[in-house]
C-alpha positions as CSV (number, residue, x, y, z in Angstrom):
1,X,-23.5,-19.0,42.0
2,X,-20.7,-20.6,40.0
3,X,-18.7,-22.0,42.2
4,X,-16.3,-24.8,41.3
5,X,-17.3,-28.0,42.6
6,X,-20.7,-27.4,40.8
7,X,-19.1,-26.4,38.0
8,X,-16.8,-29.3,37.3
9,X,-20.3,-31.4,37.6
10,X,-21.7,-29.9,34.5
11,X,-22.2,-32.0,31.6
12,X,-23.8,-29.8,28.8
13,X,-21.5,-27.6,26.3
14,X,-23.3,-24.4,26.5
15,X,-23.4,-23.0,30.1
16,X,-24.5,-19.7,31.6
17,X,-21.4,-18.1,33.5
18,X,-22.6,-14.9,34.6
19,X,-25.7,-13.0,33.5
20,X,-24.7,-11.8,30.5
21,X,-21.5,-14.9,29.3
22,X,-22.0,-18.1,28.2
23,X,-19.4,-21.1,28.0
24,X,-19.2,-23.2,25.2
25,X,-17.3,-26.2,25.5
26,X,-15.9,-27.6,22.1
27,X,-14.5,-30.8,21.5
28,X,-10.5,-30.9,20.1
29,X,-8.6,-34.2,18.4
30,X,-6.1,-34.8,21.6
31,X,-5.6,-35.7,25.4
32,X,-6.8,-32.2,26.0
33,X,-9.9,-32.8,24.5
34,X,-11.9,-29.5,24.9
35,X,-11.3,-25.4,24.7
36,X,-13.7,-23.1,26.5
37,X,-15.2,-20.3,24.5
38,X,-17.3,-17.2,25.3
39,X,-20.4,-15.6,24.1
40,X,-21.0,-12.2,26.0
41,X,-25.0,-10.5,25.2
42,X,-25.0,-7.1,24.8
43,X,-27.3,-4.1,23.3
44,X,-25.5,-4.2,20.0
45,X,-25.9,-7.9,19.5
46,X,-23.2,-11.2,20.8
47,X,-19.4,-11.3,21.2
48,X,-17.4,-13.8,20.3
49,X,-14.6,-15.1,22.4
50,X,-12.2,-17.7,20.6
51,X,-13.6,-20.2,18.3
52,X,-12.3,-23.9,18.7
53,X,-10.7,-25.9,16.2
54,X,-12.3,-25.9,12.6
55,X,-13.4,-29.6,12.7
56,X,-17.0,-31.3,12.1
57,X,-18.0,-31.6,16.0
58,X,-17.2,-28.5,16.5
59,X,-19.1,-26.7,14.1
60,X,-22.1,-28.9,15.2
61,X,-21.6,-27.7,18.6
62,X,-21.7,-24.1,17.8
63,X,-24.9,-24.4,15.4
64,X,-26.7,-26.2,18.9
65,X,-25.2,-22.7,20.6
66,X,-26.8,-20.5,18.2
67,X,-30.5,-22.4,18.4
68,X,-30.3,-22.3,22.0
69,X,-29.5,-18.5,22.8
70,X,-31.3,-17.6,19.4
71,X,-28.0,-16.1,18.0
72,X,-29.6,-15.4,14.0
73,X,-27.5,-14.3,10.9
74,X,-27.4,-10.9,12.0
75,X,-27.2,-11.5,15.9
76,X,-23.1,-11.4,15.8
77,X,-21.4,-7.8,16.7
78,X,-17.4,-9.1,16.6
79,X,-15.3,-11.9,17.4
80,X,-12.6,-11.7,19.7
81,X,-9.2,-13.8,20.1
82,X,-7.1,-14.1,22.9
83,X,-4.6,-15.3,20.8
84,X,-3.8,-17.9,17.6
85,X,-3.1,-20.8,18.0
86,X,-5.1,-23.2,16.1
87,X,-7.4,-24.5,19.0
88,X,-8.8,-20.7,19.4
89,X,-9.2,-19.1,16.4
90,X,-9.8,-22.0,14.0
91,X,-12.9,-21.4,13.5
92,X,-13.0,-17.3,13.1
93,X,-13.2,-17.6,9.4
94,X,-15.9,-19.7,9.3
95,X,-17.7,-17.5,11.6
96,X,-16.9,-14.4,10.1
97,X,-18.5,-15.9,6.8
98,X,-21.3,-17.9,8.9
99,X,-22.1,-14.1,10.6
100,X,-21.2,-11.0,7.7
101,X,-23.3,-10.0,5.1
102,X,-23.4,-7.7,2.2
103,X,-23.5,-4.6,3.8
104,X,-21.6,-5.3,6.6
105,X,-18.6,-7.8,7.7
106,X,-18.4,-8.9,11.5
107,X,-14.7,-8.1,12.4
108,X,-12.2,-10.6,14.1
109,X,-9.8,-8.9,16.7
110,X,-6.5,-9.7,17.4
111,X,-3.5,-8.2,19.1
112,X,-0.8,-6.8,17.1
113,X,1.6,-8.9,18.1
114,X,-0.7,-12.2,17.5
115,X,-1.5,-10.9,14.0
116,X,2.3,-10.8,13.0
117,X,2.8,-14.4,14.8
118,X,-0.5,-15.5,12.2
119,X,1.6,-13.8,9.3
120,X,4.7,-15.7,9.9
121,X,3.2,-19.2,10.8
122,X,-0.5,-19.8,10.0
123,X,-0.8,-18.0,7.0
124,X,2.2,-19.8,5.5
125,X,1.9,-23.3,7.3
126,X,2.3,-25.2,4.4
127,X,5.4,-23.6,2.4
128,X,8.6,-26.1,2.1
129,X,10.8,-23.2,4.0
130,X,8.3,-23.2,7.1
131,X,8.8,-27.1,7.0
132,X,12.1,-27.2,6.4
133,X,12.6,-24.9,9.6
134,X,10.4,-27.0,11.8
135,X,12.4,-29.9,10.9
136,X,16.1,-28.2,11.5
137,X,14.4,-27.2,15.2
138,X,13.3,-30.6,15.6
139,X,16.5,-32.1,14.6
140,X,18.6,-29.5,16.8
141,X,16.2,-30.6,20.1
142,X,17.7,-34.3,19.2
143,X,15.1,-35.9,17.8
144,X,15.5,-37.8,14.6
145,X,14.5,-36.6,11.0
146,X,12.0,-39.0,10.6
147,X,10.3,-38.3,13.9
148,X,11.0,-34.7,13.0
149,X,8.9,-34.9,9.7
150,X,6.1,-36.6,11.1
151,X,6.4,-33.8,14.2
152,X,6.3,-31.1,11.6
153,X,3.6,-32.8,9.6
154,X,1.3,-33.0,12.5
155,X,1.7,-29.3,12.6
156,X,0.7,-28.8,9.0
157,X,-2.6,-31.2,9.8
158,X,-3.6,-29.2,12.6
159,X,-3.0,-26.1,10.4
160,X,-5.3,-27.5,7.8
161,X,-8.3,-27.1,10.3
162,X,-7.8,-23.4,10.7
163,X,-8.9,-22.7,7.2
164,X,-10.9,-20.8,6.3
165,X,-8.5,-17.7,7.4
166,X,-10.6,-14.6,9.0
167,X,-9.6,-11.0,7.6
168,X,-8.7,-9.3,10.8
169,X,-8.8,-6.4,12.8
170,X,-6.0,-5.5,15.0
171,X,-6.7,-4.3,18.6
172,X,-5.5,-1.1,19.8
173,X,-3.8,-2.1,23.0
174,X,-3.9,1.7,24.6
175,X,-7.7,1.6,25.2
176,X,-10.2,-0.3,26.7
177,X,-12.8,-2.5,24.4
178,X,-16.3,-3.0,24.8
179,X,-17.8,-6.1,24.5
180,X,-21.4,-6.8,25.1
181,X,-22.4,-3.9,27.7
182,X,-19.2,-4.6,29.6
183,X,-15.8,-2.1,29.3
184,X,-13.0,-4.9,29.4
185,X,-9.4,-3.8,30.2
186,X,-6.7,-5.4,27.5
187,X,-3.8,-7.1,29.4
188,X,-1.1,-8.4,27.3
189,X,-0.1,-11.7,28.9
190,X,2.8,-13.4,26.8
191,X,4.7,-16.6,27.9
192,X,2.1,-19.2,26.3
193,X,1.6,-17.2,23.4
194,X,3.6,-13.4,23.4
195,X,1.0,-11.3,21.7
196,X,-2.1,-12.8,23.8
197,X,-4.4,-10.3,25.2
198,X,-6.9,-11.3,28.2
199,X,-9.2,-9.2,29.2
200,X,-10.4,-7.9,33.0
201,X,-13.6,-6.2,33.4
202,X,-12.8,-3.6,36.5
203,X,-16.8,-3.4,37.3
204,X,-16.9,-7.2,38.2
205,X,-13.4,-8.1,38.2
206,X,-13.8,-10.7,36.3
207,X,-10.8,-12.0,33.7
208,X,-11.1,-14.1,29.9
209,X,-8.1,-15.6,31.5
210,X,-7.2,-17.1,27.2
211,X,-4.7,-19.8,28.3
212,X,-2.2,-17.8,30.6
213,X,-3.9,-19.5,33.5
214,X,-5.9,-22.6,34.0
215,X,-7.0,-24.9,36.5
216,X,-6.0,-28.5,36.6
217,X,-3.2,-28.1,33.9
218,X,-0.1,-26.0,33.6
219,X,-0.5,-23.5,30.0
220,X,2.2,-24.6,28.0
221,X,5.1,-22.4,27.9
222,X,7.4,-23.6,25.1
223,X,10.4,-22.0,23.0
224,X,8.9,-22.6,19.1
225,X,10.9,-22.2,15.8
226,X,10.0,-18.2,15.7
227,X,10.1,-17.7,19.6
228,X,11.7,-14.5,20.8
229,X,14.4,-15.4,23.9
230,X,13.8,-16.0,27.0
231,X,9.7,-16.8,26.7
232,X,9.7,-18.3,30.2
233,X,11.0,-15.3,31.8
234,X,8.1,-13.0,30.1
235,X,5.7,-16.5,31.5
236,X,6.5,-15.4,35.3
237,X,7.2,-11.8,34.7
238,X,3.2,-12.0,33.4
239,X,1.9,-14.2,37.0
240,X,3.5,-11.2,38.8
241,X,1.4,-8.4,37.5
242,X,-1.5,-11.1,37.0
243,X,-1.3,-10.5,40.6
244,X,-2.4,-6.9,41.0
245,X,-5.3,-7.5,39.9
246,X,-8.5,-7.8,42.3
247,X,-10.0,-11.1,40.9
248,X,-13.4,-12.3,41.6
249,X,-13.6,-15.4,39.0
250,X,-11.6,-16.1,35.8
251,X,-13.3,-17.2,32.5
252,X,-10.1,-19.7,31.2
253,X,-9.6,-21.8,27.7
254,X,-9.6,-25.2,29.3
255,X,-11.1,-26.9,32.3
256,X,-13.2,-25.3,34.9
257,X,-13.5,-21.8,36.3
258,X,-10.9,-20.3,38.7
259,X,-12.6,-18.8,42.1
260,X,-9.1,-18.4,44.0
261,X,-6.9,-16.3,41.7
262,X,-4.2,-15.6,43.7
263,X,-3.9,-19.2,44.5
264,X,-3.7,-20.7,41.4
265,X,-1.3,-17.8,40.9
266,X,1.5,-18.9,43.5
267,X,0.8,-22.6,42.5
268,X,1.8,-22.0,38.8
269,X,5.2,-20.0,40.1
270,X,5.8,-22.8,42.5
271,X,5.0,-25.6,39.8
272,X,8.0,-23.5,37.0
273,X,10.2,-23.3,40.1
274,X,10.1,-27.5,40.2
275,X,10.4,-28.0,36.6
276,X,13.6,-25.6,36.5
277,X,14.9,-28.0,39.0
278,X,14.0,-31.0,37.4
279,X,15.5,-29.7,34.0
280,X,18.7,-28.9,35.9
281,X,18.8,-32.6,38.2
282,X,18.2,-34.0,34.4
283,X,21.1,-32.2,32.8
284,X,23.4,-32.6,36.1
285,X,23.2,-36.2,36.0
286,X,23.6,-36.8,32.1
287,X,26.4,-34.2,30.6
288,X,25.8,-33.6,27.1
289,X,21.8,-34.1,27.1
290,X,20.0,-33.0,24.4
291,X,16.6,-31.4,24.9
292,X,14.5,-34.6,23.8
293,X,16.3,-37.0,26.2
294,X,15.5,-34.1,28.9
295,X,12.0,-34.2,27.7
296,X,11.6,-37.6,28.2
297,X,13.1,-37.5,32.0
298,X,10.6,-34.9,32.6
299,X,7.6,-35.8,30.5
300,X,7.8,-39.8,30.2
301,X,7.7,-38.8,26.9
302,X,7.3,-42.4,25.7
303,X,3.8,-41.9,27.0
304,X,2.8,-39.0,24.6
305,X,1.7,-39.2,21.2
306,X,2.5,-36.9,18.7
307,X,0.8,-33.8,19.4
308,X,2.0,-33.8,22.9
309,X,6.0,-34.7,22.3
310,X,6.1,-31.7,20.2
311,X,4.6,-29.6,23.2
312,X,6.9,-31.1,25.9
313,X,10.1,-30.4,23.7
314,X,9.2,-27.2,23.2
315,X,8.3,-26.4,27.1
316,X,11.5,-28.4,27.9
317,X,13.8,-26.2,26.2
318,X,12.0,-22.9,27.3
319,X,13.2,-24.3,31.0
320,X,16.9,-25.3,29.4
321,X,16.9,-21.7,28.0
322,X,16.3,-20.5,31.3
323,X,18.8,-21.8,33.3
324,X,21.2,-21.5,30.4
325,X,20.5,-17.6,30.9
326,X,21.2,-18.0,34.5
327,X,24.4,-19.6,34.2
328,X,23.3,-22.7,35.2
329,X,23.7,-24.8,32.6
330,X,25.8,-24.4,29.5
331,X,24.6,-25.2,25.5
332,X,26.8,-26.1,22.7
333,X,26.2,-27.4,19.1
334,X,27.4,-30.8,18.6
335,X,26.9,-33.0,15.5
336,X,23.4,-30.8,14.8
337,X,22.6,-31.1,18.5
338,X,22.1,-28.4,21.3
339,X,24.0,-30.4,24.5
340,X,23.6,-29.3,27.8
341,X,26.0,-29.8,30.8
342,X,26.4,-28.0,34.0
C-alpha cells in the first residue's frame, strides 16, 4: 500500500502510513529541510511521536494536523521522543501546554539516557561555561575562534527554538510501551544520539526508526563536546542487532519510508567502512591534519553553511577517533590542536 516510489511522490504534510499512523512532515531552517513525525490513533486518544523544531511554520503545520484528523484539547494521550535533539522534541513543550489541562498533564517520554543528555546541554544551552566549552572543542578540531563563536552561537539559536521546555517522563527501558492500540518494543539505538529509543511493534514488524536509519541520507554520527568515546563503534554495533529484527517497513525522521531493511542496513555499514577510508587516505597524505582540514577533504566543507560545518566536524572526528582506537592513526595536542598522522 505504501510502497516507496509512491511515497516519494507525495506532496501533502499529513499522510496516512498505516491504518492506525499518520506522518506529518514539518518544515526545519536548513539543507535538510523537513523531520518526519508520527501520530498513532488509539482507544485512549493520539500518540505523539517527536515534535519538529519550535518555529512559526511548524506550529502552523501541526494546527492543519489537528483540524484534519479532529485531534481536540483533550484528544492527546502522551508524546513520545525518540531522542533530543532540537529538530525532534522542540516542540514537546508547546504541545504538552497546547494538550494538558487542569486535571490532568499529557506526559512527554524520554529515555533515561536522553533525559540526562537534555540536563547537561538543552536545559543549560545558554550558560557562558556551556559556551566556553563549545568553543575550546571547536578550537581543538582547528577551526578558528571566531568561526568557533559563530559555530557555538548557531547552537544557542537553534536552542532558542526548543523553548518552551516539556516536564518529562522517563521511559522504563525493561518493558514494552503502548501506544495507540499497538505494544511497541523499546530498542535503544545510540551512535546518532546514545540514549535514543526506537520502537518495533512485533505484531506488524514495523519500526519508528528516530534517526538511526534513513533513506537517502547517512544519520549523522558525530563525537560532540559531552560525547562518551568511541560513538561510532556503538553506531555499527547498533546496525548489527538492527539486523535481527524481522522488518516489514520503517517509520524514519527524514525522507521517505524504508521497505528493504536489511538493505539499507548493509548500505549504511558499507557507506562508514568508505568514510573510515577516506578519513585515513586524508590523514596519510597530510601528517599533522587537524580534524577541520580532514573535514573539508571529506565534506567540501567550503560548500556548507553553518549548521552543516558543525555536523561534518563532528562526524569527521567520530571516524578520526575510530581509527585512532584502531591503531591507525595517531593524535597529539599541538599549539591547541588535535593532529593526526599515520
Amino acid at each position: 500500500m505504501f510502497d516507496e516510489p509512491s511515497w516519494k511522490a507525495q506532496a501533502h504534510p499529513l499522510q496516512q502510513v498505516a491504518d492506525d499512523i499518520w506522518q506529518l512532515r514539518l518544515p526545519l531552517p536548513y539543507a535538510l529541510d523537513h523531520v518526519n513525525v508520527y501520530l498513532i490513533h488509539g482507544e485512549n486518544g493520539w500518540t505523539i511521536v517527536d515534535c519538529g523544531l519550535n518555529t512559526a511554520q511548524a506550529r502552523t503545520v501541526w494546527e492543519g494536523a489537528f483540524k484534519q484528523l479532529y485531534i481536540g484539547p483533550s484528544s492527546v494521550e502522551q508524546i513520545v521522543l525518540t531522542h533530543v535533539h532540537p529538530d525532534h522534541f522542540g516542540l514537546a513543550g508547546w504541545l504538552q501546554e497546547r494538550f494538558s489541562s487542569a486535571e490532568k498533564q499529557v506526559p512527554v517520554w524520554v529515555s533515561a539516557g536522553e533525559h540526562h543528555f537534555f540536563m547537561s546541554l538543552w536545559a543549560s544551552f545558554q550558560t557562558a561555561e556551556r559556551s566556553d566549552e563549545g568553543v575550546a572543542y571547536y578550537t581543538n578540531c582547528g577551526v578558528s575562534v571566531d568561526q568557533a563563536m559563530r559555530v557555538q552561537m548557531a547552537t544557542v539559536n537553534t536552542g532558542e527554538h526548543t523553548l518552551p521546555h516539556p516536564t518529562f517522563s522517563v521511559l522504563d527501558p525493561t518493558q514494552a510501551f503502548r501506544m495507540g492500540n499497538r505494544e511497541w518494543q523499546q530498542v535503544h539505538a545510540p551512535g546518532h544520539a546514545d540514549g535514543q529509543v526506537i520502537f518495533y511493534d512485533p505484531a506488524d514488524r514495523v519500526f519508528l526508526s528516530g534517526d538511526q536509519l534513513l533513506m537517502k541520507i547517512t544519520p549523522n554520527v558525530g563525537r560532540w563536546p559531552n560525547s562518551n568515546p568511541g560513538v561510532l563503534e556503538r553506531y555499527l554495533g547498533s546496525l548489527k542487532e538492527l539486523k535481527t529484527f524481522d522488518v516489514r517497513m520503517a517509520f524514519p525522521g527524514h525522507k521517505w519510508l524504508i521497505g528493504d531493511w536489511q538493505q539499507r542496513l548493509a548500505e549504511m555499514e558499507h557507506h562508514h567502512d568508505e568514510r573510515l577510508n577516506t578519513t585515513l587516505d586524508a590523514v596519510s597524505a597530510n601528517p599533522g591534519i587537524d580534524v577541520n582540514h580532514v573535514s573539508q577533504i571529506v565534506f567540501r566543507l567550503g560548500d556548507l553553511d553553518i549548521h552543516q560545518s558543525r555536523f561534518a566536524i563532528a562526524e569527521t572526528l567520530a571516524h578520526l577517533d575510530m581509527l585512532q582506537g584502531q591503531g591507525a592513526i595517531q593524535q597529539t595536542l599541538e599549539d591547541g590542536v588535535w593532529r593526526y598522522r599515520v
